[in-house]
C-alpha positions as CSV (number, residue, x, y, z in Angstrom):
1,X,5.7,-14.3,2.2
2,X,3.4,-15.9,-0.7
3,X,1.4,-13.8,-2.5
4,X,-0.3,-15.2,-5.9
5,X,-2.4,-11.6,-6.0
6,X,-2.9,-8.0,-4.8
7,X,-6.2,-8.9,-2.7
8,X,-3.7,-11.2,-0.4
9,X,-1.2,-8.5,0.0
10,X,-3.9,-6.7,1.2
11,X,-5.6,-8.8,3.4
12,X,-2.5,-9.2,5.1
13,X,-1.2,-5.9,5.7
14,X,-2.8,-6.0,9.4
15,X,-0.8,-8.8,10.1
16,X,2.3,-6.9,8.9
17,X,1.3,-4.0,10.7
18,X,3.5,-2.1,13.2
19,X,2.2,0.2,15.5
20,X,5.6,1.1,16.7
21,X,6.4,2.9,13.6
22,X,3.4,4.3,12.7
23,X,2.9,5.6,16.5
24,X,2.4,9.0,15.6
25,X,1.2,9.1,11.6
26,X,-2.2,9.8,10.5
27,X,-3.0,8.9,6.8
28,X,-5.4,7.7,4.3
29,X,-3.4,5.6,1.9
30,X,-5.8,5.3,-1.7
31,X,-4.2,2.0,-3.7
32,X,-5.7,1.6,-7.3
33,X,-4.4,-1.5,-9.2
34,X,-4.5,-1.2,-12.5
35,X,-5.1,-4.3,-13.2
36,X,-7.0,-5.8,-10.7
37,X,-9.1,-9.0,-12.4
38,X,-13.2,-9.1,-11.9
39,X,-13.1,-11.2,-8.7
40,X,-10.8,-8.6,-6.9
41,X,-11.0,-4.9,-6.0
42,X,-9.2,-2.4,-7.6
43,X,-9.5,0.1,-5.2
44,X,-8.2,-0.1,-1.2
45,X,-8.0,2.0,0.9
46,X,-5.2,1.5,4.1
47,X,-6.2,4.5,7.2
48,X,-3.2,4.8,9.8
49,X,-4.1,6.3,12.5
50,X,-1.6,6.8,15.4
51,X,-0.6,3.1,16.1
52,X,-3.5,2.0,14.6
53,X,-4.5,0.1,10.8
54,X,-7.5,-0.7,9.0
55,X,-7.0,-2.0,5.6
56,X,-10.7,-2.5,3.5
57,X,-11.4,-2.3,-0.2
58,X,-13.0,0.7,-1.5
59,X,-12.3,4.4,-2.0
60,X,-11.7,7.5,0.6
61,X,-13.1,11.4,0.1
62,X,-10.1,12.4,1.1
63,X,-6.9,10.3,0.8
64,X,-3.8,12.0,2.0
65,X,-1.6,9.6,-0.8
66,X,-3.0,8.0,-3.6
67,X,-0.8,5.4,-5.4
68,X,-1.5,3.5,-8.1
69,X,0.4,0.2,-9.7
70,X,-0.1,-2.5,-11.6
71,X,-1.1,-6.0,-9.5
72,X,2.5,-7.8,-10.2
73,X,4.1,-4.9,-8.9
74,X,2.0,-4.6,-5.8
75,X,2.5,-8.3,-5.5
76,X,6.1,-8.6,-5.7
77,X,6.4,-5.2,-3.1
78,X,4.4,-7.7,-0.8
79,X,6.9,-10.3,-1.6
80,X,10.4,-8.4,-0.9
81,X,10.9,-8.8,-4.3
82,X,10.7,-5.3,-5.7
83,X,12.0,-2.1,-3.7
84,X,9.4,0.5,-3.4
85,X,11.6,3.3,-4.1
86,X,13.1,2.3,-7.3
87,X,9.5,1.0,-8.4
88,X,8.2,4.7,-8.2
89,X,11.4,6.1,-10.0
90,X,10.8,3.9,-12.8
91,X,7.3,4.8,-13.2
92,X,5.8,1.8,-12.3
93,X,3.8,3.5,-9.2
94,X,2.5,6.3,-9.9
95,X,1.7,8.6,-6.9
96,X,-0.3,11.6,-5.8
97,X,-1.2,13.9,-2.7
98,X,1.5,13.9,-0.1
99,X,4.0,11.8,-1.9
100,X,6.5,12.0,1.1
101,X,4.1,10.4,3.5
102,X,4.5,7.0,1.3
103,X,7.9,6.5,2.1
104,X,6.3,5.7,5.6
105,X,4.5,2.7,4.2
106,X,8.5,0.7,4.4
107,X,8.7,0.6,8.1
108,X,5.1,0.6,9.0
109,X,4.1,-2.4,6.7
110,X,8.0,-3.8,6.6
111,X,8.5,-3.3,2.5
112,X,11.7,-3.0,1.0
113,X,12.6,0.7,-0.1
C-alpha cells in the first residue's frame, strides 16, 4: 500500500478492515499524531464494535486505548514497513488505557507486529 500521510492510512483502514477478526472485540481506539500538519487531523478516533469499523477524525470521552505516534511512523505501520510491536518497545508509540487490546489492531487492520 502507498501512503504519503497519516490521513490516508486512515481513510483507508475501512477498506483494510476484517470483521472476522474483530468478531467479538469492542473498543475505542484514540490515535494522536504528533505531528500531524494544518491540513490534517491530529486526533482519530477507530470504534470496533463486534465485526464492525468506523474510522473518523476527532476525539472519544472514553477511549479504551489511546496511542500516540509520530506521522512517519503511523505511515510506515500502514505501509508494512515498521512492525508495531517493536515500534512501541522503542518508544516511538506511546500507549495508554488497555494497552493489551492494541495488539488486536495486527489482525483486525492486517499491520505487521
Amino acid at each position: 500500500m502507498s501512503y504519503s500521510n497519516a490521513t490516508e492510512v486512515f481513510n483507508d483502514l475501512e477498506n483494510r478492515f476484517k470483521p472476522d477478526a474483530a468478531a467479538t472485540l469492542e473498543a475505542i481506539f484514540q490515535f494522536h499524531i504528533t505531528d500531524a500538519g494544518d491540513d490534517q487531523a491530529a486526533d482519530w478516533l477507530v470504534r470496533i464494535d463486534n465485526g464492525q469499523c468506523q474510522v473518523e477524525p476527532g476525539t472519544a470521552d472514553e477511549p479504551t486505548v489511546t496511542l500516540k505516534l509520530s506521522e512517519q511512523t503511523w505511515v510506515e505501520l500502514g505501509k508494512g514497513e515498521k512492525g508495531a510491536i517493536g515500534a512501541f518497545m522503542s518508544g516511538q508509540i506511546q500507549a495508554g488505557g488497555n494497552v493489551m487490546l492494541a495488539q488486536k489492531l495486527g489482525p483486525v487492520f492486517g499491520f505487521t507486529l
